[in-house]
N, C-alpha and C positions, 0 to 999 in steps of 0.2 A: 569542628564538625566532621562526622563520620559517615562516609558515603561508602556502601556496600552494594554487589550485587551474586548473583547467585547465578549455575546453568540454569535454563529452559529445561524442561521435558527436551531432548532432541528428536524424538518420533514425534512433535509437534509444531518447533520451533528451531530451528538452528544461530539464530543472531543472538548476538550479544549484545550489551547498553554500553560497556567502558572498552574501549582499546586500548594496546601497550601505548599507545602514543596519547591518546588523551588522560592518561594516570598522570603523565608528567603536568598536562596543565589542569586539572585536579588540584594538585599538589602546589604547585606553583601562586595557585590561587586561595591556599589555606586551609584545605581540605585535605584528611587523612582517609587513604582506600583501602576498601580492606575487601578480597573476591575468596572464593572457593576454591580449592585446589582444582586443577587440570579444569578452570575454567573456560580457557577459547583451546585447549587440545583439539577440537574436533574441527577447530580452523587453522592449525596450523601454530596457535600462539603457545609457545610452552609457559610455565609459570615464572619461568627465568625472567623471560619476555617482560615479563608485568613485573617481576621486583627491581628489574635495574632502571625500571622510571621510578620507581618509589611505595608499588603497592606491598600489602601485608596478604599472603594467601594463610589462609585460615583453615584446615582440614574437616572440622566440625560447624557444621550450617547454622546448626541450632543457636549457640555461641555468635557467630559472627551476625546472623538477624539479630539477635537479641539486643545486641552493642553499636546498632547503627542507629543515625539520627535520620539517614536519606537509603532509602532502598528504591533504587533502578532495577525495572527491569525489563520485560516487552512486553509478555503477557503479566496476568494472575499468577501470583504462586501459587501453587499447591494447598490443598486440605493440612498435611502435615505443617510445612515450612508458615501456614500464618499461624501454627496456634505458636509459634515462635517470635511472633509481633508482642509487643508491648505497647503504652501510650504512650501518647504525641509525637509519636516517629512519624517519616513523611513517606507515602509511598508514589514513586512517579515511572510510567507507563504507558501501555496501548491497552488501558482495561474493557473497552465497549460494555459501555453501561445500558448497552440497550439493551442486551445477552444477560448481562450478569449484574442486575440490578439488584437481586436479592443478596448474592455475595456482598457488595459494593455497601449497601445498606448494613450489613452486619459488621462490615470493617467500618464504616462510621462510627457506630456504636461504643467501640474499641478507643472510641479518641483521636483517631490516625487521621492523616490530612490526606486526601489521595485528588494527585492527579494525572488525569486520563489527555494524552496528549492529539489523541485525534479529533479534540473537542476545541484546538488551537482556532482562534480566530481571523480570517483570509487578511492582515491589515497587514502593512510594510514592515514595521517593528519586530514580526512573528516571521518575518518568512527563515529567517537562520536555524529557526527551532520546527519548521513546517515538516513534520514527520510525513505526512501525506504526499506531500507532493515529491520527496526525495525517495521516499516507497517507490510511490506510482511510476515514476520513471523508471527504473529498473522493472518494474513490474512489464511496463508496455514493451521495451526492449528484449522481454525474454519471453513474452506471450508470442511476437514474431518469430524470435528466432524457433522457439518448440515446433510451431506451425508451419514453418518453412522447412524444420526436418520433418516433418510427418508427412508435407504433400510430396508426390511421385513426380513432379514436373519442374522442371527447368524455373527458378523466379526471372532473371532479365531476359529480355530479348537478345536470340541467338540470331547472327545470319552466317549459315555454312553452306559450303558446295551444296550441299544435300537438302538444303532448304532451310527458312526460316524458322525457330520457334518465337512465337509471342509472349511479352512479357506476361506473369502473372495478374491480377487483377485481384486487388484486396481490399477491403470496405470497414472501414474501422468505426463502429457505433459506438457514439460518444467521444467529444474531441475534449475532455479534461488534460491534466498532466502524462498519465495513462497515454491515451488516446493520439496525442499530439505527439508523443516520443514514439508510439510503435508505426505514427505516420512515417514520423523521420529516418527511420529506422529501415521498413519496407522500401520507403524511394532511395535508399544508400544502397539497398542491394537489388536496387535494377528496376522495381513491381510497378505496375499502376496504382497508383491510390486513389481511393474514395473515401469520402466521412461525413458523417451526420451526424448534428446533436441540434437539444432545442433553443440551445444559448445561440443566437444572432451571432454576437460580439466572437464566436470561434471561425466563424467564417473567413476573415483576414489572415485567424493565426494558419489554420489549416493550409487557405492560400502561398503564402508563405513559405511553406515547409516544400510546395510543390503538388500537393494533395487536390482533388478536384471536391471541392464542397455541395453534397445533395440539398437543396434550399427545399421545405413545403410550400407552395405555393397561397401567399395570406399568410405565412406562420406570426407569430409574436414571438417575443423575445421572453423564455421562460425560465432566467434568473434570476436567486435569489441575491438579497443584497450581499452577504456574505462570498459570490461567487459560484454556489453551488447551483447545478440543475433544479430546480423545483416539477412538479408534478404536472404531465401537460393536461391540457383540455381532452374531450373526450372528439372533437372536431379533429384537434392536429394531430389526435392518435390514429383516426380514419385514412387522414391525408398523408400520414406518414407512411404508415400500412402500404398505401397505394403505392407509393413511392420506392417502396421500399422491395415488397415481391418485386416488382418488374425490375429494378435492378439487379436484385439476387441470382436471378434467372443467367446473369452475365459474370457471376463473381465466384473467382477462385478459393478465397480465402477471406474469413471474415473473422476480425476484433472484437470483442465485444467487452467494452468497459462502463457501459452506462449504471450511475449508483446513484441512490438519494441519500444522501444521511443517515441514518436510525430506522431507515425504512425496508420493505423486502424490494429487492432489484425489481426495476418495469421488464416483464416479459413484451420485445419487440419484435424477435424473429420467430412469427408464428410456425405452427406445422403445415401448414398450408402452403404456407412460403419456401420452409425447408425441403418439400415433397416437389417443387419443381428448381430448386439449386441443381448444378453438373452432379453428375459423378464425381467421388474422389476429389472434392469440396471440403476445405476445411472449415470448423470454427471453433476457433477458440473461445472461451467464455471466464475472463476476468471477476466476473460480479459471480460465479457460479455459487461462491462461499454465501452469497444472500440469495441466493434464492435463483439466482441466472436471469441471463437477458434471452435465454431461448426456450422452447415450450419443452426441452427435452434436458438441458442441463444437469446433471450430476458432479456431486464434488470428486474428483479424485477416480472417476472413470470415463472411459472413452465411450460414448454410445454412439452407432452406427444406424442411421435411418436413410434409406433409400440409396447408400453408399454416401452417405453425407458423416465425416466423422466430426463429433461434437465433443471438445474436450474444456475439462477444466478444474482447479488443483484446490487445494483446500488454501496453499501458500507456495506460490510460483518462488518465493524469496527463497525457500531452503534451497533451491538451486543457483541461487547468489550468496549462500550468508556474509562472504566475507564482505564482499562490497557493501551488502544494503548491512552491512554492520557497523560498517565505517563512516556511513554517511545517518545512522539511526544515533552511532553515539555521537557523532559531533551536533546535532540535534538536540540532543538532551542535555550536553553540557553547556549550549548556551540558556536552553528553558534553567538550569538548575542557577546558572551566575543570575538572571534576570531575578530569582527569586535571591538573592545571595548579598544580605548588607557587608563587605568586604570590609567596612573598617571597625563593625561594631564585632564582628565574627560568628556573625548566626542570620537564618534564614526571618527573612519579612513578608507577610504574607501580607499585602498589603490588598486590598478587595477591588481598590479606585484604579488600579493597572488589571485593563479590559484581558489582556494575555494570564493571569493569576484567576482573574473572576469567573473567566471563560470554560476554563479546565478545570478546574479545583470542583469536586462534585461532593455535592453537600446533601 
């Protein structure tokens, strides 16, 4: 079996799907690799790198697609690089098929098995292959650190001859993977934290971390079975609201990673809200790529309302690739074994394993 993969666009995408270290156990496991020339160059990996674990660099794209059984990648190839798909090869991914349904539908057509790994199912057997949650951490870690170089103020509490500064104060909406790591993250370097979300069950972990948890008052517990957020009432969106201005009023620095699945991000931090935050008020906005969790969010620019700066990126990761690289392909090389009969030496696609049924988009 031939597993290939290809660069990203890099003005879109910086990670890769195979490291020099995971070619070896690739290989080790019966699998022949074959990449593109000066494929991790712009991480640092030379091509050397990948052939003294045992991969093939291949100079011509077209060619090395054409001759693979398994193509990794992050995103979607390219217009050009799929008319270079043939049948029954496998394609495996972060396709979001909510976006690119009609692609997705025409590479069906083609006979190709494709699957899309952020459609993994939250159960114990998946968590090794759980692209989401090994993103989102990195993710939350580096949504803080951006925000803590942007604000003008001291994050812990200082006490000098000269008098005190107070810690920061930072409010992280939505306590997912995300969320709970840039809590961890703010109280390692000094801040006060706060957090909200409408899953119950995050209230312990928040606690935990050190974090002080905002409760609604009456709220319910608004997860799905899967683990996800689901959609709240239009009650606990009032009560939130209320809860939520009045402490804004008090907050330095604000998280925002609140996301539903397949859905556009819930707009929580109104304008209304916004227009009475400090001066010189950060927020970052994680979800900004769907749509934002604030009423002013844009991808990829800083907008300034009332000296409030509101920032957030198309992909916070290009500013990690090597690490969320490292941790995207050991991901994917366990989804790829789970599919992988070792002793017949070819891929099973078996429908009755809920992690195969779950992703595979038909």
């Amino acid at each position: 079996m031939k597993i290939v993969s290809v660069a990203e666009d890099l003005n879109i995408e910086k990670r890769i799907a195979i490291t020099p270290d995971l070619v070896k156990k690739y290989t080790s496991s019966g699998f022949e690799v074959g990449l593109a020339q000066n494929y991790g160059k712009h991480l640092g990996f030379t091509d050397e790198d990948f052939i003294k674990n045992g991969a093939n660099i291949e100079k011509d794209e077209k060619i090395l697609i054409s001759s693979a059984d398994i193509i990794i990648q992050h995103g979607l190839l390219s217009d050009e690089k799929i008319s270079y798909l043939k049948e029954n090869q496998i394609l495996i991914g972060v396709f979001n098929p909510f976006l690119n349904q009609e692609k997705l539908n025409n590479l069906n057509k083609m006979n190709l098995k494709i699957f899309s790994l952020e459609l993994l199912p939250r159960i114990t057997r998946a968590q090794s292959m759980d692209i989401l949650s090994s993103q989102a951490n990195l993710a939350g870690y580096k949504a803080v650190i951006e925000s803590f170089a942007k604000f003008e103020k001291a994050i812990p509490m200082m006490m000098t001859a000269a008098g005190t500064i107070p810690a920061a104060k930072v409010l992280v909406v939505g306590a997912g993977v995300a969320g709970l790591q840039a809590i961890a993250t703010a109280k390692r370097m000094g801040a006060m934290v706060f957090a909200t979300d409408v899953r119950i069950a995050s209230k312990e972990q928040v606690e935990s971390l050190g974090g002080k948890f905002l409760t609604v008052e009456g709220s319910e517990n608004l997860e799905t079975e899967g683990g996800y957020a689901k959609e709240a009432t239009d009650d606990f969106k009032k009560k939130q609201e209320e809860l939520l201005a009045e402490t804004l009023k008090k907050i330095d620095i604000v998280i925002c990673t609140a996301l539903i699945p397949g859905k556009k991000a819930p707009v929580i931090i109104k304008e209304s809200m916004i227009e009475k935050m400090q001066t010189g008020s950060i927020i970052y906005d994680l979800a900004a790529i769907q749509g934002g969790n604030t009423a002013f969010s844009e991808v990829d620019k800083i907008i300034n309302k009332n000296g409030v700066q509101i920032m957030g990126e198309k992909n916070i990761l290009n500013k990690l690739p090597t690490s969320a690289s490292n941790l995207y392909a050991k991901n994917v090389f366990n989804f790829v074994l789970n599919l992988y009969d070792k002793d017949n030496k070819k891929i099973n696609i078996n429908l009755e394993d809920e992690i195969i049924e779950k992703t595979l988009i038909k």
